[in-house]
ChimeraX commands (.cxc) that place a marker at each C-alpha (Angstrom):
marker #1 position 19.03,14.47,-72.34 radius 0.5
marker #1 position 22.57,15.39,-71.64 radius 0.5
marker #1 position 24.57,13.24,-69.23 radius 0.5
marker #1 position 25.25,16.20,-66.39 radius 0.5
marker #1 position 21.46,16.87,-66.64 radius 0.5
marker #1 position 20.91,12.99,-65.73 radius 0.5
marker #1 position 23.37,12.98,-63.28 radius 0.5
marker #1 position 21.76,15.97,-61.65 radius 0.5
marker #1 position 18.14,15.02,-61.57 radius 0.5
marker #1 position 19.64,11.85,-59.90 radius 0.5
marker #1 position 21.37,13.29,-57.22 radius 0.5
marker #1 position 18.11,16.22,-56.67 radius 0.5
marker #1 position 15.49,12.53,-56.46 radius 0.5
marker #1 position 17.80,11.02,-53.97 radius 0.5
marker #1 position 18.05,14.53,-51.62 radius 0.5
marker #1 position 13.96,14.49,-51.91 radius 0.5
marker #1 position 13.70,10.89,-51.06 radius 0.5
marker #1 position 16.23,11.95,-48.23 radius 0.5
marker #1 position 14.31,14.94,-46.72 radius 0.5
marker #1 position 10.72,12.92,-47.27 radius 0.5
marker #1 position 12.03,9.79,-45.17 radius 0.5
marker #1 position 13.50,12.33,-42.29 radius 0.5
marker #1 position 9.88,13.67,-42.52 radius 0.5
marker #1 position 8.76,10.65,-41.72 radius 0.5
marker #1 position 11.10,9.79,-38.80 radius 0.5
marker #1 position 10.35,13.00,-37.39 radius 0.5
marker #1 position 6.51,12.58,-37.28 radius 0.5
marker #1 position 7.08,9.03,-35.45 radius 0.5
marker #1 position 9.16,10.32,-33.15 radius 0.5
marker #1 position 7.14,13.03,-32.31 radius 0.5
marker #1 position 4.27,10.46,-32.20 radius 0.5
marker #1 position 6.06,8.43,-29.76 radius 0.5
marker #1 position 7.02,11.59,-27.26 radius 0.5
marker #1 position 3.65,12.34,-26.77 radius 0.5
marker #1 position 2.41,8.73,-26.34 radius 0.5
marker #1 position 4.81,9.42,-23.18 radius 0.5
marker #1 position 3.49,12.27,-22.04 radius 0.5
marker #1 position 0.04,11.22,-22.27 radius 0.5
marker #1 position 0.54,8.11,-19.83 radius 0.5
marker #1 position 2.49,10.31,-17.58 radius 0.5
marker #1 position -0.01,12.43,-14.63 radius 0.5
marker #1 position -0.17,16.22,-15.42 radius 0.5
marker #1 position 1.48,17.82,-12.29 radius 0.5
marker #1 position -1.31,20.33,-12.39 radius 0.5
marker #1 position -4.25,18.07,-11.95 radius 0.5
marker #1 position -2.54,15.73,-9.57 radius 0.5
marker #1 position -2.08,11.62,-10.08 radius 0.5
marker #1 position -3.89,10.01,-12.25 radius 0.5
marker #1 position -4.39,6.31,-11.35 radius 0.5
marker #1 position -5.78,3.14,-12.95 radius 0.5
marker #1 position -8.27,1.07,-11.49 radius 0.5
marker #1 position -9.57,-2.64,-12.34 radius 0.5
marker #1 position -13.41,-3.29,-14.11 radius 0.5
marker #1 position -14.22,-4.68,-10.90 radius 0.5
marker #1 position -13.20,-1.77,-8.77 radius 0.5
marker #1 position -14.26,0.31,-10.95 radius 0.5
marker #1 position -18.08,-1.01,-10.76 radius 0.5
marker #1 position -17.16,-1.56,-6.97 radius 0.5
marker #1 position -16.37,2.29,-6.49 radius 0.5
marker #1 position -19.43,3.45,-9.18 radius 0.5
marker #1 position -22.14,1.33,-6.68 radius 0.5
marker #1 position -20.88,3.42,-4.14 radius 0.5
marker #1 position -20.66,6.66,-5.79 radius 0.5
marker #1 position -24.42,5.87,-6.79 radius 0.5
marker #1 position -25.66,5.16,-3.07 radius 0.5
marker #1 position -23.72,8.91,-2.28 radius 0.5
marker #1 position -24.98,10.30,-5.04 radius 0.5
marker #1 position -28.56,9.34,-3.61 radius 0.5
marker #1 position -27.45,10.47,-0.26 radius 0.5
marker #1 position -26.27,13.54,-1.69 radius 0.5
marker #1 position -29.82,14.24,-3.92 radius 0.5
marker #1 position -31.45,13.35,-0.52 radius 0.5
marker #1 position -30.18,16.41,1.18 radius 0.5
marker #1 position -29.56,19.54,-0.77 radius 0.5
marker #1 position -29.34,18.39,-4.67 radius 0.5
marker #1 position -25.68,18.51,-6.23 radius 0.5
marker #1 position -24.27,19.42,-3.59 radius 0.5
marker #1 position -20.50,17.72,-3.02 radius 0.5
marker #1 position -19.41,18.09,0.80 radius 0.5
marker #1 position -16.12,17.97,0.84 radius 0.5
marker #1 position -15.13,14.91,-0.78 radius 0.5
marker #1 position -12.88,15.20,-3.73 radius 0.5
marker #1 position -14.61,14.81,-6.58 radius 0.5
marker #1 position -13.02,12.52,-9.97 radius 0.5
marker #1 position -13.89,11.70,-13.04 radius 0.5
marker #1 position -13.47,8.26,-13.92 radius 0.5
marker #1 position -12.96,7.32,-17.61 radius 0.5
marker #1 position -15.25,4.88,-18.75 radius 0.5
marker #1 position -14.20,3.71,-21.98 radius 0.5
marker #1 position -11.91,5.32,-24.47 radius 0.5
marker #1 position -8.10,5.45,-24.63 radius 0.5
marker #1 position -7.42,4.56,-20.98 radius 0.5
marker #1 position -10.64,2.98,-19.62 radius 0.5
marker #1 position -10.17,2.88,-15.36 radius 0.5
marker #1 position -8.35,6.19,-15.35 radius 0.5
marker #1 position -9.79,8.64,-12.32 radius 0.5
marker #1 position -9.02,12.14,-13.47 radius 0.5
marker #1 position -9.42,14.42,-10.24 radius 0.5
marker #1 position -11.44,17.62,-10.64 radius 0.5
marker #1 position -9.91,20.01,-8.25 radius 0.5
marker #1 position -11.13,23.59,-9.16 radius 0.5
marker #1 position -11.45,22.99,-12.57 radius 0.5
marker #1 position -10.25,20.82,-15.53 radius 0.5
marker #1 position -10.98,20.50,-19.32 radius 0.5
marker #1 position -11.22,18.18,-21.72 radius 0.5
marker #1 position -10.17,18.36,-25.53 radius 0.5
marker #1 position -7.57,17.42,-28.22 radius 0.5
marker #1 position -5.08,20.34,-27.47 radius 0.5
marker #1 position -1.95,19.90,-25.64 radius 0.5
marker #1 position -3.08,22.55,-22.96 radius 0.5
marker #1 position -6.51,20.23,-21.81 radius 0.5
marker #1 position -6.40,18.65,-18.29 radius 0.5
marker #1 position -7.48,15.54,-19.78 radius 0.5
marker #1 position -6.22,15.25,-23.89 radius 0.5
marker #1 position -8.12,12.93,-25.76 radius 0.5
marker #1 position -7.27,11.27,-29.02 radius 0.5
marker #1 position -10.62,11.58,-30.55 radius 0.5
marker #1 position -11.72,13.12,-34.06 radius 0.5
marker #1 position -14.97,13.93,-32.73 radius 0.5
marker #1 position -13.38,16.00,-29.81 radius 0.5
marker #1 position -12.93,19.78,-30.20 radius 0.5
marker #1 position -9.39,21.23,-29.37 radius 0.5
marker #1 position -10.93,22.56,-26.13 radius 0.5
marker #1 position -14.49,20.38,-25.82 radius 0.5
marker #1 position -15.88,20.94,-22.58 radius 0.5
marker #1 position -14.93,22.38,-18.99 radius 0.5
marker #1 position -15.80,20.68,-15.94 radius 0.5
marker #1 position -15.15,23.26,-12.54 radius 0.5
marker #1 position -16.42,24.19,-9.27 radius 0.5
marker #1 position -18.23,26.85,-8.70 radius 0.5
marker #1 position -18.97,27.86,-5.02 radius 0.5
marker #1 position -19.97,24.40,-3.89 radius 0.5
marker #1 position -21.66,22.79,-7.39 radius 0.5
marker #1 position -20.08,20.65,-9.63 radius 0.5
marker #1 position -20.83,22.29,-13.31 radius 0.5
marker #1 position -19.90,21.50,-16.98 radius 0.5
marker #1 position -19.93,23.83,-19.58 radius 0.5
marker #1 position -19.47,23.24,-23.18 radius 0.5
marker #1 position -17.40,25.31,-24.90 radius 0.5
marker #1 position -18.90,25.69,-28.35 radius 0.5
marker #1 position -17.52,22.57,-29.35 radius 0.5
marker #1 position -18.66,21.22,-32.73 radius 0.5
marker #1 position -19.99,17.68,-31.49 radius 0.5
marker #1 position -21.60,18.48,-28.62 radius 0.5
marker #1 position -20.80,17.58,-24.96 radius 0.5
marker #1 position -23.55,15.16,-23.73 radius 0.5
marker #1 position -24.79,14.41,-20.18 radius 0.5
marker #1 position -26.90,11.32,-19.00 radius 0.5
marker #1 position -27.38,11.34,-22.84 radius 0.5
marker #1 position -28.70,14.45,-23.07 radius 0.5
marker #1 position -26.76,17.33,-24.93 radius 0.5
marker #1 position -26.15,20.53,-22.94 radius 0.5
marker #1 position -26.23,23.90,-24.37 radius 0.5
marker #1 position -25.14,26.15,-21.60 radius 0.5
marker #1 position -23.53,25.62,-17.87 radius 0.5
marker #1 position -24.90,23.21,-16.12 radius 0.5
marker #1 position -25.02,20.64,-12.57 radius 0.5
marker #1 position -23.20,17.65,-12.74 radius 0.5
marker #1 position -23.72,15.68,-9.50 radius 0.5
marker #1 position -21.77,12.22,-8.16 radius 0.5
marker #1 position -23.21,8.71,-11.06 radius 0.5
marker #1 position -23.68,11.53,-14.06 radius 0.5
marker #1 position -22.33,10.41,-16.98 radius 0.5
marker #1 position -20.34,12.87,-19.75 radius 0.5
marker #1 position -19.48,11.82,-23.37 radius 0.5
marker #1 position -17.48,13.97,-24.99 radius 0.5
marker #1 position -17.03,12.68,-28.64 radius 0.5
marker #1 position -16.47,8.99,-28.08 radius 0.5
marker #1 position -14.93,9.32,-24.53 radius 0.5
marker #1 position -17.28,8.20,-21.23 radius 0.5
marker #1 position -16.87,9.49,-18.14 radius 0.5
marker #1 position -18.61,8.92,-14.61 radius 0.5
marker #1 position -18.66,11.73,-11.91 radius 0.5
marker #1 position -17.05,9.52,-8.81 radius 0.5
marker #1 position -16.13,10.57,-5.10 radius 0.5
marker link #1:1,2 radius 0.2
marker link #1:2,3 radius 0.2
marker link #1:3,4 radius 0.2
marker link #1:4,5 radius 0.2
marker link #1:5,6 radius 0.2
marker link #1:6,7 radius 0.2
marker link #1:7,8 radius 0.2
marker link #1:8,9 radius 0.2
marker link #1:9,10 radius 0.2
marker link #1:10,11 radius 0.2
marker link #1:11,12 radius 0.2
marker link #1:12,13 radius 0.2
marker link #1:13,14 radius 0.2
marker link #1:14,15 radius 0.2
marker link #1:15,16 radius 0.2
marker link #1:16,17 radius 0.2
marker link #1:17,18 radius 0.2
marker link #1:18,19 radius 0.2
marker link #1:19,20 radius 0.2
marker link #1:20,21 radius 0.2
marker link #1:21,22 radius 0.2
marker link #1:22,23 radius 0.2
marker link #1:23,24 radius 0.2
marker link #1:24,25 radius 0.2
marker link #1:25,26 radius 0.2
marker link #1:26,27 radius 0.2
marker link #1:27,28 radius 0.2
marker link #1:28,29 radius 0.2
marker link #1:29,30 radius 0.2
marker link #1:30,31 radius 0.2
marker link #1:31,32 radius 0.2
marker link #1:32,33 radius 0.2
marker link #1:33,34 radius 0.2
marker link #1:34,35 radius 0.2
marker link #1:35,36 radius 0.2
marker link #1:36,37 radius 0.2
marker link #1:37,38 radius 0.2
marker link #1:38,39 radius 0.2
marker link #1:39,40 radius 0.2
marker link #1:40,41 radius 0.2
marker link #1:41,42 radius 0.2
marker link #1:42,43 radius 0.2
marker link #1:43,44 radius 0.2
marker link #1:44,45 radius 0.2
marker link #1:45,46 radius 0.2
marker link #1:46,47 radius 0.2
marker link #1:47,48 radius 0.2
marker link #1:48,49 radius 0.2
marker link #1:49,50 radius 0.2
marker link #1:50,51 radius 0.2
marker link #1:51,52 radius 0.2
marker link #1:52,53 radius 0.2
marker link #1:53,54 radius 0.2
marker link #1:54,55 radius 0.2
marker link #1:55,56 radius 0.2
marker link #1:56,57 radius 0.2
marker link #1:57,58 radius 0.2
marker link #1:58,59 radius 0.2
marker link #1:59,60 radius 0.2
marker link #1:60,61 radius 0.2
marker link #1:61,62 radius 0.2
marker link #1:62,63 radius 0.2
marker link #1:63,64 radius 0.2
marker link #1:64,65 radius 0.2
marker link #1:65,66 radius 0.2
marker link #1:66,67 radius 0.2
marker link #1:67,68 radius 0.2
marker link #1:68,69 radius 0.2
marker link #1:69,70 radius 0.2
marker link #1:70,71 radius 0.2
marker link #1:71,72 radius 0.2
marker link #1:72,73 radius 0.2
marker link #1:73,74 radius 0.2
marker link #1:74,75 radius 0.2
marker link #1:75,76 radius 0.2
marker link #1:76,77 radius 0.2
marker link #1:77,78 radius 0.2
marker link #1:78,79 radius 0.2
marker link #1:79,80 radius 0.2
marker link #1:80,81 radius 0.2
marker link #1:81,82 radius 0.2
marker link #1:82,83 radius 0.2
marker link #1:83,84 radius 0.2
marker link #1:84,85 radius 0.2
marker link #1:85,86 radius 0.2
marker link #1:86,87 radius 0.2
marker link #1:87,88 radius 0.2
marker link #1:88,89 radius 0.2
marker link #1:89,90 radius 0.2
marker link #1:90,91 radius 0.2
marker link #1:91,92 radius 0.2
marker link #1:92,93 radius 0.2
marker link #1:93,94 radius 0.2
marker link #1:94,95 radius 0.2
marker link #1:95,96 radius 0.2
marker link #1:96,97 radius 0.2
marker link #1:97,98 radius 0.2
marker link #1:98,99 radius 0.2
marker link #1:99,100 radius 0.2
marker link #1:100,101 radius 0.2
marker link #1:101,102 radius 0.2
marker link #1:102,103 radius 0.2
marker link #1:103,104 radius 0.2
marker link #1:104,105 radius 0.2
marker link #1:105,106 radius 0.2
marker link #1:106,107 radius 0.2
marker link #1:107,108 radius 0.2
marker link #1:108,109 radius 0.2
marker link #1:109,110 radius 0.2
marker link #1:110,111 radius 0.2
marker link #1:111,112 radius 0.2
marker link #1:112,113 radius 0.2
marker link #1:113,114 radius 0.2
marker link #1:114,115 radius 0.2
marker link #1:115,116 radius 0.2
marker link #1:116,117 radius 0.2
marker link #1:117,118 radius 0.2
marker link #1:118,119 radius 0.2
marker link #1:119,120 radius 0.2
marker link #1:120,121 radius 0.2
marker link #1:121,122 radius 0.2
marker link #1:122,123 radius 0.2
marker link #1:123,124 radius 0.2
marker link #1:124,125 radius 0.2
marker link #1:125,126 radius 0.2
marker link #1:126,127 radius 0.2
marker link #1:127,128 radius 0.2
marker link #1:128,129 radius 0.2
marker link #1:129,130 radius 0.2
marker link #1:130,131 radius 0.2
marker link #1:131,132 radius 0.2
marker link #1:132,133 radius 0.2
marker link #1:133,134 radius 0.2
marker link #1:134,135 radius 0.2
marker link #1:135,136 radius 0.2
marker link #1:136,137 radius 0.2
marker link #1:137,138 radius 0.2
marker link #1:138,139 radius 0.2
marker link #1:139,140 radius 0.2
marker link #1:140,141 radius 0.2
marker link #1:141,142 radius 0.2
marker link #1:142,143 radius 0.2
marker link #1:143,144 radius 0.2
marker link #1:144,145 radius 0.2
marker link #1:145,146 radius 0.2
marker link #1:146,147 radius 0.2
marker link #1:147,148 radius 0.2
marker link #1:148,149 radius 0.2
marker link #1:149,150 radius 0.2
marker link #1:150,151 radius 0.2
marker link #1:151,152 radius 0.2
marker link #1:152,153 radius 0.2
marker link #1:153,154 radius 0.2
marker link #1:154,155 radius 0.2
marker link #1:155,156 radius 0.2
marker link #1:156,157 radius 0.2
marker link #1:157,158 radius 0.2
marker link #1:158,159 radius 0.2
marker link #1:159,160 radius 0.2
marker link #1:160,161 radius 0.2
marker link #1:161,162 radius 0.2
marker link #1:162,163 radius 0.2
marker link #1:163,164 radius 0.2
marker link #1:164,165 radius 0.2
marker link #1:165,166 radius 0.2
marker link #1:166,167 radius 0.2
marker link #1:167,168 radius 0.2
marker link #1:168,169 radius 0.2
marker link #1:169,170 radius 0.2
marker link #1:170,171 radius 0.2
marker link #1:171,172 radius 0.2
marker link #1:172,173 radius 0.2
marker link #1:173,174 radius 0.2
marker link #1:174,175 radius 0.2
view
């Protein structure tokens, strides 16, 4: 092979190595920036805040003796308490996620709640208010959105102690 030649395919390997390690760097750092944003609170779903195990079980006892309060009077209905939901296990475990009008969960950058999950659909499930009922809808998702263990297939009631799972994520329904 002729010397030029040689010297050219040299100098064409080291650009390529070049380009492939800036890549690199620029996944990472892209990586990184969104590690950020996730611990920050979305402005449009209010502050997120973290709470201890013990708290947490604290706070879920209570939720429970509302929730049978609640089921006591007319069933699913949510007064007007603002309603959370509390992430069980996952990424974040302790995190209360407050429900507003209406928030939804899913890999995509747009979700209320983004979750790092392979089993999670871009946009998985939608948790809203509707009149004065707490409801969850899946939306088509490939995995399924599961409540008190049992897969839903169209809108339904969520009321205060229900538990969601949406891929490998847990979450409790908490005043």
């Amino acid at each position: 092979m002729p010397i030029p030649l040689q010297e050219l395919l040299k100098y064409v390997v080291i650009i390529l190595l070049w380009l492939l390690f800036l890549r690199i760097s620029r996944a990472a750092w892209v990586e990184m920036r969104s590690d950020t944003k996730k611990s920050k609170p979305d402005d449009k779903q209010g502050r997120v805040t973290r709470v201890t195990p013990q708290v947490l079980e604290a706070s879920l006892a209570t939720n429970r003796e509302s929730a049978a309060r609640i089921a006591g009077g007319s069933h699913g209905s949510q007064g007007a308490k603002e309603l959370f939901l509390v992430r069980m296990d996952g990424d974040l475990p302790g995190d209360r996620f407050p429900i507003g009008r209406e928030i939804t969960l899913g890999r995509s950058e747009g979700c209320s709640i983004k979750l790092d999950d392979s089993f999670v659909s871009g946009i998985h499930a939608r948790v809203f208010m509707e009149g004065s009922e707490l409801m969850i809808t899946d939306l088509s998702s490939t995995n399924g959105t599961f409540v008190n263990s049992q897969r839903i297939t169209k809108s339904r009631m969520l009321k205060v102690g229900d538990t969601i799972m949406v891929g490998q994520n847990r979450f409790v329904v908490g005043l």
